[in-house]
N, C-alpha and C positions, 0 to 999 in steps of 0.2 A: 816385250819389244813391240807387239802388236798395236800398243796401244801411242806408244812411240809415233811410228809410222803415222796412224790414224792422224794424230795430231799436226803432224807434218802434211800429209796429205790435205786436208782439211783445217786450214789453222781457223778462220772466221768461226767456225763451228765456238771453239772454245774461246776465243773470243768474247763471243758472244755470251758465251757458259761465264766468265770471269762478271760479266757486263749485270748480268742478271744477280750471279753472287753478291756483287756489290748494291744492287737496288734493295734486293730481298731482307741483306743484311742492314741497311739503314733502313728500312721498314719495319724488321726488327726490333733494333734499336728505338724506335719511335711510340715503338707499340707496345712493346713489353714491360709488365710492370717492375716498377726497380725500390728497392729494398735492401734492407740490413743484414736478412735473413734468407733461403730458400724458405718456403713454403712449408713448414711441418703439420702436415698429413696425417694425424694420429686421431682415428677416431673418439670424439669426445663427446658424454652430454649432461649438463648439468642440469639440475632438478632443484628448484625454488619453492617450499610451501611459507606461508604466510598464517600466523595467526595471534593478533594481540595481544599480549600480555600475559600469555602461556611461554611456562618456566623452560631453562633450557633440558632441565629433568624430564617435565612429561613433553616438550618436543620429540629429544630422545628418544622416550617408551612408546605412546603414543601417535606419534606422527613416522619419524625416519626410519626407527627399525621395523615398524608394519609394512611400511614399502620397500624397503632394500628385502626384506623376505621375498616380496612380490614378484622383485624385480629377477631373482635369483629363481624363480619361474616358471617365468613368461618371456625371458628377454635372453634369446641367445646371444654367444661369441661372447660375454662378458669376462675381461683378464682382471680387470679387479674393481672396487667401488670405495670411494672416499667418500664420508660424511662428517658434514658438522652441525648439531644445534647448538643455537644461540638464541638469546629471549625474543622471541616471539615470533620466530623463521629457525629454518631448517636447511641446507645447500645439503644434496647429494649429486655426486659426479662419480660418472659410471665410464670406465676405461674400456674400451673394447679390444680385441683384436686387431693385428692390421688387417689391412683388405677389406675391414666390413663396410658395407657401407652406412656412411652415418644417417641418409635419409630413413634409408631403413629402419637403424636402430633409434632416430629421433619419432617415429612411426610407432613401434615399440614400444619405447618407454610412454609415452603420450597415451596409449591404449591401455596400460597398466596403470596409469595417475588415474584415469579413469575411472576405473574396476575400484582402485583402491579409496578412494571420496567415500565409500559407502560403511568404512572402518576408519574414520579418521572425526576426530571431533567435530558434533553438529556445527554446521554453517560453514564452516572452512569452504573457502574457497577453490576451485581447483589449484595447481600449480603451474608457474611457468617453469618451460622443456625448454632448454638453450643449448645449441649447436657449442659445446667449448675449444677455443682456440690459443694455444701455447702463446703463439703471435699477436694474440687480442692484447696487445698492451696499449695504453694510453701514447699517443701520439701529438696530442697538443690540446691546450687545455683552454676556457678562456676565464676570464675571471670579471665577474660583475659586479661594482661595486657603485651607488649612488649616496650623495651627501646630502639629498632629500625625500627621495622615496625610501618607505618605509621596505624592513627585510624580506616582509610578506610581500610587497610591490615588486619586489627584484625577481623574489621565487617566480613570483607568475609570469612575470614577463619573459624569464629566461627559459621556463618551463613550456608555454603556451606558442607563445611568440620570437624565439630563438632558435632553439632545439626543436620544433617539428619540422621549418623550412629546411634547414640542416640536414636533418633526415634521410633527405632527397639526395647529398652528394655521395654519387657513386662509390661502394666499397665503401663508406663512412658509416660506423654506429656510435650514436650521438649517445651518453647516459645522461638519467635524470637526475637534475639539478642537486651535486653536495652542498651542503648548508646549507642558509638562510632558515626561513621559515616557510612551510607550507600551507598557503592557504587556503582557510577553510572558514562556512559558516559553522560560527560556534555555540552551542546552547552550553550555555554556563550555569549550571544547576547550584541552589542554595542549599543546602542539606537542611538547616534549620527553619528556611519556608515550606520544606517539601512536609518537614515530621508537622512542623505548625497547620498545612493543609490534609494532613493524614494522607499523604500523597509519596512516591521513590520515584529513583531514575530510570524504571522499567516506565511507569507510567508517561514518563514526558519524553521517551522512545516512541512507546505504542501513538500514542498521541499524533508528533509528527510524521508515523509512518501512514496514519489513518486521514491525517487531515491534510500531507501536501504529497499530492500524487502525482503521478507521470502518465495518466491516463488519457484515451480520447476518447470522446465522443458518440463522432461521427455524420452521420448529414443527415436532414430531410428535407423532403421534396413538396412543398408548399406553392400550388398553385402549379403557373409554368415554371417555377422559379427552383435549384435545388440551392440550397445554405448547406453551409457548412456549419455544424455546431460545434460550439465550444466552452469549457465550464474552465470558471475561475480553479482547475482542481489544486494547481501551483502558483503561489503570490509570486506576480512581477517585482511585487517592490521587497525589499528584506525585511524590513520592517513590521511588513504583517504575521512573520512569522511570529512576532512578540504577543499576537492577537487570537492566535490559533487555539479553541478550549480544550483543556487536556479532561475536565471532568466535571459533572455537574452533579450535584449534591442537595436534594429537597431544594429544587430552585434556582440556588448559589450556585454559578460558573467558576471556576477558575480557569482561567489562562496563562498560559506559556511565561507570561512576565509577570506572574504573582510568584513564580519560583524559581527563575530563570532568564539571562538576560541574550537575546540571540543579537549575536554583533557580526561584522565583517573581521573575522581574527586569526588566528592560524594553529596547527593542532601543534601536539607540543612537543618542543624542540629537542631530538635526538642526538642531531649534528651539527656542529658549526665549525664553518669555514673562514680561516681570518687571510687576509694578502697584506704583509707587510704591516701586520696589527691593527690593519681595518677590517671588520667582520663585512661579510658579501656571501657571493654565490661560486659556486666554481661546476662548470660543464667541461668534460673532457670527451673527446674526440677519440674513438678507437681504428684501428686499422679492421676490417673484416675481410676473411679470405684470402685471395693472393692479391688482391688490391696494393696496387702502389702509394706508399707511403708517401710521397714528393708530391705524386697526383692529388691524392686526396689533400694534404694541408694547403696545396695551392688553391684545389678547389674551395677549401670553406674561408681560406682569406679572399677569396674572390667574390664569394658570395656574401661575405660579411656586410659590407658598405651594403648593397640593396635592403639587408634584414633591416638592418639599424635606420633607416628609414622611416619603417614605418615602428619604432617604438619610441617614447620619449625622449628626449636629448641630456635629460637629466642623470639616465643609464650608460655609464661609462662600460666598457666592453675593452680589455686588456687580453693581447695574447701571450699566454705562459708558456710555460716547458715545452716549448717546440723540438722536437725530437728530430725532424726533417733536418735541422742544422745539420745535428749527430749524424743524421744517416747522409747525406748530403756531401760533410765532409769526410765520411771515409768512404764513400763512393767518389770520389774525386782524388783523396788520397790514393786509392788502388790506382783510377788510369791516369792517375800523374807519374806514378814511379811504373807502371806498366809503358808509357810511351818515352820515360829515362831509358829503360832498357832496350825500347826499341830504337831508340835515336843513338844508343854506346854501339849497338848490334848493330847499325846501319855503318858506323866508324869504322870499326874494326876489321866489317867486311873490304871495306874501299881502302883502308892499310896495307888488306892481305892480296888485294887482289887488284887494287889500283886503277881499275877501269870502272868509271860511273856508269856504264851500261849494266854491265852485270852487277851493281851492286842495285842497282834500279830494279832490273830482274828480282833480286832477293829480295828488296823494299818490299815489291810489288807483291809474291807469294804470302808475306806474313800477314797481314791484313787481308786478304782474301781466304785466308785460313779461318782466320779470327770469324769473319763473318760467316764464313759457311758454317763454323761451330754455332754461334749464334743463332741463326738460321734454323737449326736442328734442335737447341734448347729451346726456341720458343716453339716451334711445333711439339714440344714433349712437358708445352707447359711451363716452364721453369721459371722464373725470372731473372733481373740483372740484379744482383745484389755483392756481397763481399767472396764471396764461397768464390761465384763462377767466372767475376772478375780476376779473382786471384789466379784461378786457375787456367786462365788466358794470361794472366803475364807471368804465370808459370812457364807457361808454353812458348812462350816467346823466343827467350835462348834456343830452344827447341828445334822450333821451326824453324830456324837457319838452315840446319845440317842438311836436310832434304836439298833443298836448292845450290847450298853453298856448293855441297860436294859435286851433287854432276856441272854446275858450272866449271867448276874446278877440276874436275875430269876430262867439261870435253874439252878445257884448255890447252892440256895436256896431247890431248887427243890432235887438236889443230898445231901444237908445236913439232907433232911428227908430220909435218906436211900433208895433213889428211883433209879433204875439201871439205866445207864446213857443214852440208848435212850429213856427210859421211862421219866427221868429229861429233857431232851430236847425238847419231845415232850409237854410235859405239860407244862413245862417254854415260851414255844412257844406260845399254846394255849391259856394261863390264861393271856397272854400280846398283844394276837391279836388284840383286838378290841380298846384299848385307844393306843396303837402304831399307831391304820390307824387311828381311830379321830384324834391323835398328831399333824399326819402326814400331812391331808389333810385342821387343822386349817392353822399351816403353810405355807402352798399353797396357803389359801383361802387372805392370809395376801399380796397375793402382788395382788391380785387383779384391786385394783386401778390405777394399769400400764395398765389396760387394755382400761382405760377412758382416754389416753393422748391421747394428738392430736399431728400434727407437728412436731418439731422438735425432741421434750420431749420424742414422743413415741418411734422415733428410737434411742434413747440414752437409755432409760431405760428400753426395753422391753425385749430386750438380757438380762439383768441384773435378771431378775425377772424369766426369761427361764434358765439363767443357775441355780438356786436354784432351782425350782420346779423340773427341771430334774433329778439333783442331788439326792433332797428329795425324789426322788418316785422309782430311780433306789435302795437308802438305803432300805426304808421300801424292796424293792424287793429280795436283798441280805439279809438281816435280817432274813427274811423268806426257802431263799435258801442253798446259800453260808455261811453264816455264822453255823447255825444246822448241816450242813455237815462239818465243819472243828470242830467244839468244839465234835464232835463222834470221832474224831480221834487223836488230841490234849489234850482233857481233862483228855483221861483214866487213866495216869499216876498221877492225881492230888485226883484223887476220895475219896481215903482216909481220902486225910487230911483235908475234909469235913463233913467226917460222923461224927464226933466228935459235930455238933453243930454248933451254930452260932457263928463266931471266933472261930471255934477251925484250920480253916486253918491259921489263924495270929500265934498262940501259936507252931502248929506244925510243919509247914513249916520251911525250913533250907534253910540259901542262903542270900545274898544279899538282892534280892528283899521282901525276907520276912521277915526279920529284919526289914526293912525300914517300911511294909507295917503293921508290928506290930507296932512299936511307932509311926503313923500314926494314928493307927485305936486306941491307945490309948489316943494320943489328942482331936482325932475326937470326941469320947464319950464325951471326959469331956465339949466338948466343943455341942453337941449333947442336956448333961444335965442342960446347962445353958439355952440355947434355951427350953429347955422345960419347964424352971422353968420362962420365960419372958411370951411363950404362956398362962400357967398357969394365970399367973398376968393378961396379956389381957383379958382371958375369966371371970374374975372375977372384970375386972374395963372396959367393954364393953363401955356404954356410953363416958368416958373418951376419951379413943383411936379411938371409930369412929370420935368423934369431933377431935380430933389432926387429924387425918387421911382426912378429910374431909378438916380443916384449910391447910391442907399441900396443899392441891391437887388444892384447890380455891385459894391459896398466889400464885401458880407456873404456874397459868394463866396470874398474870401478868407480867411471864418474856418474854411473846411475842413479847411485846411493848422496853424490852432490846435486846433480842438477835439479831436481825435483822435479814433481809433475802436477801440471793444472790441465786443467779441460781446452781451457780458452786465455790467450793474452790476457791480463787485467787492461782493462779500460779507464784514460781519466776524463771521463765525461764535463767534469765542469758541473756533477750534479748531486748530492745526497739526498735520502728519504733517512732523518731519523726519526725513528718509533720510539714514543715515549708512552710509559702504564701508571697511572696513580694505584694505591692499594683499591682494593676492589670496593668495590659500592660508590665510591667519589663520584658525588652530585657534578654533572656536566658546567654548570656553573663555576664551579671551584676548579676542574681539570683545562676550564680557559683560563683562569687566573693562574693557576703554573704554567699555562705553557707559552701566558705573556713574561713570564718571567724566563723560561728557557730560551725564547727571542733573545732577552737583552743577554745573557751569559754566551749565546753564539754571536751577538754581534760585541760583544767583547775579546772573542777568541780568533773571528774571520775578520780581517780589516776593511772596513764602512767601503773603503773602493772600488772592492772586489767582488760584495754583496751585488747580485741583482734581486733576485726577490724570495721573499719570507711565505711559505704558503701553511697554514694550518688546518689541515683534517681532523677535527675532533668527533668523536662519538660512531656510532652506527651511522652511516652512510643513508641516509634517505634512500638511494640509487640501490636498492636489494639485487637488481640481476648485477650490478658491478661486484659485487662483492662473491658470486654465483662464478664469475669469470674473473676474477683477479689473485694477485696473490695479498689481498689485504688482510691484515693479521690482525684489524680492531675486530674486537669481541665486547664491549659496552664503551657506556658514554665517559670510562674512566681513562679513557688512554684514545691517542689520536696518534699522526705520524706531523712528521713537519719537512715538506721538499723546502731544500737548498739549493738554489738556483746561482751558480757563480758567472763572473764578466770571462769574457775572453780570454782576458788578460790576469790571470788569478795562481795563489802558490798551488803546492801538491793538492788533491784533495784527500787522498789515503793520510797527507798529516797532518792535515784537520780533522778527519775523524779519530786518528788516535788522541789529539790533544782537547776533542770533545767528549770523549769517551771517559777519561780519568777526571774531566772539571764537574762534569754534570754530576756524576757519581759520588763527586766531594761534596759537592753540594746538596743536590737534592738526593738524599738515604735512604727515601723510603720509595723511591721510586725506579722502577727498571728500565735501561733504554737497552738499545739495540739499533743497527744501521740496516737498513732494506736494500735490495736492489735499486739503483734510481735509475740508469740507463737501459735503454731497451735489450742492450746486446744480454747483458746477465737476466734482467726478468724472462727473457725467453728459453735462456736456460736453466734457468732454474724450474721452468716448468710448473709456476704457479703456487712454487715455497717459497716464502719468504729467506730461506737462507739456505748453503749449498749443501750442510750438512743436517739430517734429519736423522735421531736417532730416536726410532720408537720402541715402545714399551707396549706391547698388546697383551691383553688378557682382560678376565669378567672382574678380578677382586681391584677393583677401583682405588680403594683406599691403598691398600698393600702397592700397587702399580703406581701412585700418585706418587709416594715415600722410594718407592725406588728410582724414579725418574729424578726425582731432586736430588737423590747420592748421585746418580752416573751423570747432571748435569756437573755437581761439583767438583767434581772430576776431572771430567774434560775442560773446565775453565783454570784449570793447574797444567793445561797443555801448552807449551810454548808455540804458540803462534795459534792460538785460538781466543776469540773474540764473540763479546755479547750473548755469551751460553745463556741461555734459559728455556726455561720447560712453556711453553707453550700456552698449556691450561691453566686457569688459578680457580681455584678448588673450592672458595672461602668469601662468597659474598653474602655480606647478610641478609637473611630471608625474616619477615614475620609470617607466623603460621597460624592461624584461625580456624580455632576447629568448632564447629556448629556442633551443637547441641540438640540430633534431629528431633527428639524425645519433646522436648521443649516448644522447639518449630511446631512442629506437629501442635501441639497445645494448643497454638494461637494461629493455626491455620496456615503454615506456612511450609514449605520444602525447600532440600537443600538447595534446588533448583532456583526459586525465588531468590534464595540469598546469594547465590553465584550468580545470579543475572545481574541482578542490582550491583552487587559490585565490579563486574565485567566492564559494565555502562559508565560507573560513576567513575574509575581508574585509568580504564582503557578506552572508553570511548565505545560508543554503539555501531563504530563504522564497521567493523566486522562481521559481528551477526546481525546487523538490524541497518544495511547503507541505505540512506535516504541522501540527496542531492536538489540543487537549486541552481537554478538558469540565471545569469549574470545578462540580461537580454541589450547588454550594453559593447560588450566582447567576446557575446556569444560561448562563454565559456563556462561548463558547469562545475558548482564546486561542490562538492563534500559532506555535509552538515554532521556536524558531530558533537553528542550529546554528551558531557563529561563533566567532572565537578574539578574545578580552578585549581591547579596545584596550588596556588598560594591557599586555598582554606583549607586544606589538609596538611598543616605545617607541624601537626602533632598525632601521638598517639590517639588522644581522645578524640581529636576530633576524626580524625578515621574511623572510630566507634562509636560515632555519632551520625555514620550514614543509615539516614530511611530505609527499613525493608518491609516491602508490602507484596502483595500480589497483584498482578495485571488484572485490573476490574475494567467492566464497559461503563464508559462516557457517560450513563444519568445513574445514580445510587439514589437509593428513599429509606427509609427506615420507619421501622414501625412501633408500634406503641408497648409488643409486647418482645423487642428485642433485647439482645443483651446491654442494649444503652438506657433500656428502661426508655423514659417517655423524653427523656432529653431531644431525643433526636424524631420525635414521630411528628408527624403532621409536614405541615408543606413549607413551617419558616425554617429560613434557612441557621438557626439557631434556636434551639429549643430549649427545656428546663433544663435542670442540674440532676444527673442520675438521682436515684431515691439512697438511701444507706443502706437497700436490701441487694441493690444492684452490684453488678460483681465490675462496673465499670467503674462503681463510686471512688472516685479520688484516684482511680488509676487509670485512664480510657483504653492505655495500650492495651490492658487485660484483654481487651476484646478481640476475641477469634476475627482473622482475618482482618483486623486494623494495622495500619503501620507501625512499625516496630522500629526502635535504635538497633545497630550493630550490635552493642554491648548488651542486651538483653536475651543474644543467642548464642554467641561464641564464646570461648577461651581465647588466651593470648598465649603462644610459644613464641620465644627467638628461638633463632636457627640460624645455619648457613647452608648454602646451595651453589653447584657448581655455576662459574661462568658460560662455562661451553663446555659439551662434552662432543669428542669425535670418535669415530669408527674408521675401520679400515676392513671391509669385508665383513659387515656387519661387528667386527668383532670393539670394544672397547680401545682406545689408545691414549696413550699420552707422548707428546711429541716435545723431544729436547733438541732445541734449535742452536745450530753454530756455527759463527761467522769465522773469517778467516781475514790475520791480523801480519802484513809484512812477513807470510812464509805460505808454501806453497800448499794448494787441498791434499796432493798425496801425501805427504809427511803430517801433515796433520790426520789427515785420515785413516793413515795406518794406528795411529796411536790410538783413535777412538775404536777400532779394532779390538784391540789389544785389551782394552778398558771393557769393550763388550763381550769379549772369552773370558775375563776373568769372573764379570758380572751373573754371565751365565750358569756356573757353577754353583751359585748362591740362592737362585733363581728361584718361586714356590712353584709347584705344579698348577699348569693352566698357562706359566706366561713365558713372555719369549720376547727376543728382541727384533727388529728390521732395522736395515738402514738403509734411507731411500734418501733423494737428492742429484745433486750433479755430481756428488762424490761416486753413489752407487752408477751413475750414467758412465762416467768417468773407466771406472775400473772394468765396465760391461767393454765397453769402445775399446779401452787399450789391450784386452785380453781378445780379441775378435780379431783385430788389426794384425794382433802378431802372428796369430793364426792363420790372418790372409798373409801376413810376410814370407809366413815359411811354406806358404801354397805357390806365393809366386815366384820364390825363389825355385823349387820346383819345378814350374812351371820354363821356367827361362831357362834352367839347365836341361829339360826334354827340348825346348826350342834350337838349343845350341845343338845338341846330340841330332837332330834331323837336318839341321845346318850343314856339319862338317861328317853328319854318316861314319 
């Protein structure tokens, strides 16, 4: 009551208090960032090593499990670690605990990648530590694509010149460019000039690393004057680099383009990117942080027109899968049917109660509810997104009661002739105490939120905070604001009260009081029927508790029908299908099917529905995207392909079922699968490609591989499951070369030499040996990488035809009594013909330390070698992935249950199964929930008990 008074006493006060709520609240609004999602807060970090052409085998041994030991440590609060290698990189992501902080443990792990460089194969370079976020998804993409600039042209522009100004908008992290070609200076080595100069591709590494530097100088001081000194150490033009000597021999020079052609060209191609069957570039746009998604895609369309300014006009820039739409319209969906209920709620009251002042009063408290909740979620951080919107026009019917009721009390109160701050203070009073019990059961009802863990809690704990806030700010203005405006609003109504109960329907004149009299006369009759059922009930008790009872015990078992999912399905308007060729399939050939999977989906989606065809083939250029996504290519034999639909478009669940049985008739040897495409499910899915994940962990590989393909075959006999497959593929062809050190040795060689040379001639020098060149035209430097042309390596032989020598300095002489005999002695740079006593005669290679073919020191094995191999807590895994097909995750996921007790049984010692996804998130939440149901059921019945004593 005191606080009654106060308000009355002092009405401007709160006034004033509303005046502010409302400023504060649209400042709020203005400021807060808005979203699909709340914010999930889950300490994350992922971990990128990088190393050319090293196998996903010795990644594995070698690289990821050295440091996931490390990491297991040096690195507290660690819940668990996920790895995977793939050829020629590594991702590990390290889950912590809640509450850690991730600077810290980004601090942490960084200190450990450290330490650990010193046990990781020579030249590796450190790794990139990436803060990872469940929210990190792609938010809007663009796509680059020219009909006269070359792919290399696109890459860089979009690389240098797109993507860094980008950079700069706030909460945006730009990745680097999918597809196209990368460009780079290329030394194109000839294998059959290099053995012809008795020269390898370590030599014309050394070479360029020796002859174009990055050094300076420095100055002298000459006279009064000081110069600045400068040596040609790096050719401005490219060209010279074709001019640089790699070796000099009794005289004779050779240079760079007696064995090798250095051109403007790009390294060689991984991935490619097609839009709509024209091959380009594609840069996507992530959300970072609690960053608003609406803010940031306005921002980089905003920024767009400036870039594209300063780059050629010939570069078309297209913007894709804008995700903002999505979030956009179900942010507008929630406060469209959020201000329907507030506008039926505004009706209903002016029905019941027939006076536009006091329903003006009740307007007025709801929206100043709404904002004070606001108000309080953004100082706690939060954003405006689907959660805490809902959970505001949750609140909405809600908020009525508080106001409705003491209006409607102290109406009561003024029809017993009581002067009207006398009816308000008593209408106040006589509804104080079942108002705050009302109030605070309500409150006690979302308690359960308070028991999630994971993912679950940062999704619904916003939701549960904007209702309580809401609630608690009403009961506050009910008490305040409300008593102060019905003193100054109602006076004019007081009359037509004193008359009685209804006597303000009878008396009243207007619109709304006509209305609110044949209202309150259906109401009665309809009042009198109910009383006359009650009646009945209390006079046939036993009857209706058993009906009542029957009802309540039948409607237990609709649990077993309704099924249960995590989250609504969503029809976005968007699919990602992932399509796998058999393993090894030349990137080249995996674009030619998946031009052909275009035309069989625009066979299946009708042409006017299509908006656009986007194609991800191969390993992603972009390594840290793949570090922070849930992308599931593992080589250049499988890509995925977004489906992008018009507005106006059929189901899309029944285009993936009816792409699901055509592809599969079709192409037989190949596996697809459907992704997450909409933000809402990649965020819950939490960085899996699909909602169920059934692992197989254990050391016996082979044994664990063979049983993950029975319990996938399994579960794809499950009604209402979709796209099973196992994850890994086990079986890409490897050749295996094994040297002959004995031999080596013979002619002056180590294995060392012939693993360089081939590192260089396959994979390129840019990894242990990066040299670079100044573009002094765009300021941009690029790459130089020493490597032999995949087109001349189009066969066995001739891969057994690369040069192996040993790195020699830059002038060689030979003498009269060496093993060349007199061929080579003296100063011309061609001398006699070995003698017949010479052990060079007719053969030169014999000669210790001469270059050597491949095929003079190795064997040849076939083989096969994993794609990828992952871990899970250091341990081995194999992951059977399953989508879900028109029936709900729990009834599928019980059954793969079911499938994994039985499996269990079977089981060798060492392995085991997990099942991790949205299904295990799923079943963690709904088992927590109940648990908070029956705390707060509890809860409300100790509330009642001190209520009524």
């Amino acid at each position: 009551m005191w606080i009654v008074r106060l308000a009355l006493a002092r009405p401007y006060t709160f006034v004033v208090m509303a005046i502010l709520i409302a400023i504060l609240g649209g400042t709020a609004i203005v400021t807060m960032p808005v979203d699909i999602f709340p914010y999930i807060d889950i300490p994350i970090v992922s971990v990128l090593w990088v190393y050319s052409g090293l196998s996903p085998e010795e990644m594995e041994k070698r690289v990821m499990t050295n440091f996931e030991r490390s990491l297991t440590s040096n690195v507290n609060d660690i819940e668990h670690i996920e790895s995977q290698a793939y050829n020629g990189y590594a991702v590990v992501r390290i889950y912590f605990h809640p509450n850690v902080k991730v600077d810290m443990a980004v601090a942490q792990v960084t200190a450990t990648m450290q330490t650990s460089l010193r046990q990781m194969p020579p030249g590796m370079f450190p790794a990139n530590v990436l803060k990872y976020d469940a929210a990190s998804v792609p938010i809007l993409q663009l796509g680059l694509s020219s009909k006269t600039l070359r792919e290399q042209e696109i890459f860089d522009l979009g690389n240098n010149f797109i993507r860094t100004p980008l950079g700069t908008v706030q909460g945006a992290s730009v990745s680097y460019p999918f597809g196209g070609k990368q460009r780079a200076v290329m030394v194109d080595l000839n294998p059959d000039e290099l053995y012809a100069k008795q020269l390898s591709p370590i030599d014309v590494s050394n070479a360029l690393n020796l002859q174009n530097l990055i050094l300076p100088a420095g100055t002298a001081k000459l006279g009064r004057t000081e110069y600045q000194v400068r040596v040609n150490s790096s050719p401005a033009i490219l060209d010279e680099l074709n001019d640089l000597p790699i070796k000099t021999v009794n005289g004779a020079t050779v240079y760079i383009k007696d064995v090798a052609q250095v051109h403007d060209g790009f390294q060689v191609q991984n991935n490619i990117v097609r839009t709509n069957g024209s091959r380009g570039v594609l840069i996507t746009v992530t959300r970072n942080g609690k960053a608003s998604t609406l803010s940031i895609v306005d921002a980089v369309r905003a920024a767009l027109p400036r870039i594209l300014a300063n780059v050629p006009p010939e570069l078309k820039v297209v913007v894709l899968g804008d995700q903002s739409v999505f979030v956009r319209a179900s942010i507008q969906g929630v406060v469209r049917e959020a201000l329907i209920a507030a506008g039926l709620t505004g009706m209903m009251i002016l029905l019941f109660l027939g006076s536009w002042r006091s329903t003006l009063i009740v307007c007025i408290s709801i929206p100043l509810s709404i904002l004070t909740s606001l108000c309080l979620l953004s100082l706690l951080g939060q954003t405006i997104n689907v959660m805490t919107l809902g959970g505001l026009a949750l609140a909405v019917g809600i908020l009525v009661d508080d106001a409705t009721v003491e209006i409607e009390n102290t109406h009561r109160n003024i029809a017993m002739r009581k002067p009207l701050v006398r009816a308000v203070l008593d209408g106040a009073s006589q509804i104080a105490v079942p108002t705050f019990v009302a109030t605070i059961a309500i409150c006690i009802v979302f308690v359960p939120v308070l028991l999630l863990t994971g993912t679950a809690r940062y999704l619904f704990t916003p939701l549960a905070m904007a209702v309580v806030f809401a609630m608690l700010a009403s009961y506050l203005l009910s008490r305040t604001l409300v008593p102060t405006m019905m003193t100054y609003l109602l006076q004019s109504e007081i009359e037509l009260y004193t008359e009685g109960e209804g006597g303000e329907a009878t008396r009243g004149t207007g619109l709304f009081w006509r209305g609110h009299h044949l209202f309150n006369v259906l109401f009665e009759k309809l009042r009198y029927r109910y009383m006359g059922l009650l009646d009945w009930s209390l006079q046939h008790r036993g009857l209706v508790l058993t009906a009542f009872l029957g009802v309540s015990v039948g409607s237990l078992g609709l649990a077993w029908l309704v099924g249960e999912d995590f989250f609504p399905d969503v029809d976005s308007g968007q699919m990602r299908l992932h399509a796998r060729a058999p393993a090894g399939t030349r990137i080249e050939d995996t674009e030619e099917r998946f031009a052909a999977l275009e035309h069989e989906i625009r066979d299946v989606i009708p042409a006017n529905e299509i908006d656009t065809l986007i194609d991800n083939i191969g390993i992603p250029n972009s390594w840290p995207s793949i570090a922070q996504g849930d992308i599931p290519t593992i080589s250049s034999a499988d890509g995925e392909i977004l489906i992008s639909l018009k507005e106006k478009h059929g189901s899309t669940r029944a285009y993936e079922v009816l792409l699901r049985k055509r592809l599969r008739e079709r192409f037989l040897d190949m596996t697809f699968f459907f992704q997450p495409a909409n933000i809402t499910s990649q965020i819950l899915n939490f960085g899996i490609p699909a909602p169920i994940d059934v692992q197989v962990v254990g050391r016996n590989a082979e044994a664990n591989y063979k049983i993950a393909q029975t319990v996938a075959a399994k579960i794809a006999r499950i009604p209402g499951a979709a796209d099973v497959h196992v994850h890994q593929v086990a079986a890409q062809p490897e050749i295996r070369l094994n040297v002959d050190r004995g031999k080596a040795s013979q002619l002056g060689l180590t294995q060392r030499d012939v693993t360089n040379n081939m590192l260089i001639s396959l994979s390129g020098s840019g990894t242990v040996a990066p040299n670079y060149w100044m573009n002094w035209t765009n300021g941009v430097n690029y790459n130089i990488g020493v490597q032999t042309p995949q087109y001349r390596l189009d066969s066995l032989d001739a891969l057994l035809r690369t040069p192996i020598s040993v790195a020699t300095s830059v002038v060689k002489s030979t003498t009269a009594d060496s093993q060349a005999g007199a061929s080579a002695a003296g100063n011309a740079s061609l001398g006699a013909s070995p003698s017949g006593s010479s052990q060079a005669y007719g053969n030169p290679g014999a000669m210790a330390g001469s270059t050597q073919l491949l095929s003079n020191l190795v064997s040849v094995q076939r083989s096969y070698t994993p794609v990828i191999v992952n871990h899970y807590n250091v341990w081995p895994v194999f992951d059977v992935y399953a989508n879900l097909d028109r029936r709900d995750l729990g009834g599928v996921g019980a059954e793969v249950r079911k499938i994994m007790r039985e499996e269990e049984q079977h089981l060798p010692r060492g392995t085991s199964f997990s099942l991790r996804g949205q299904i295990d998130t799923m079943q963690s939440s709904f088992f927590r929930l109940g648990l908070g149901m029956a705390f707060a059921v509890v809860l409300v019945y100790l509330l009642m008990t001190v209520n009524f004593q």
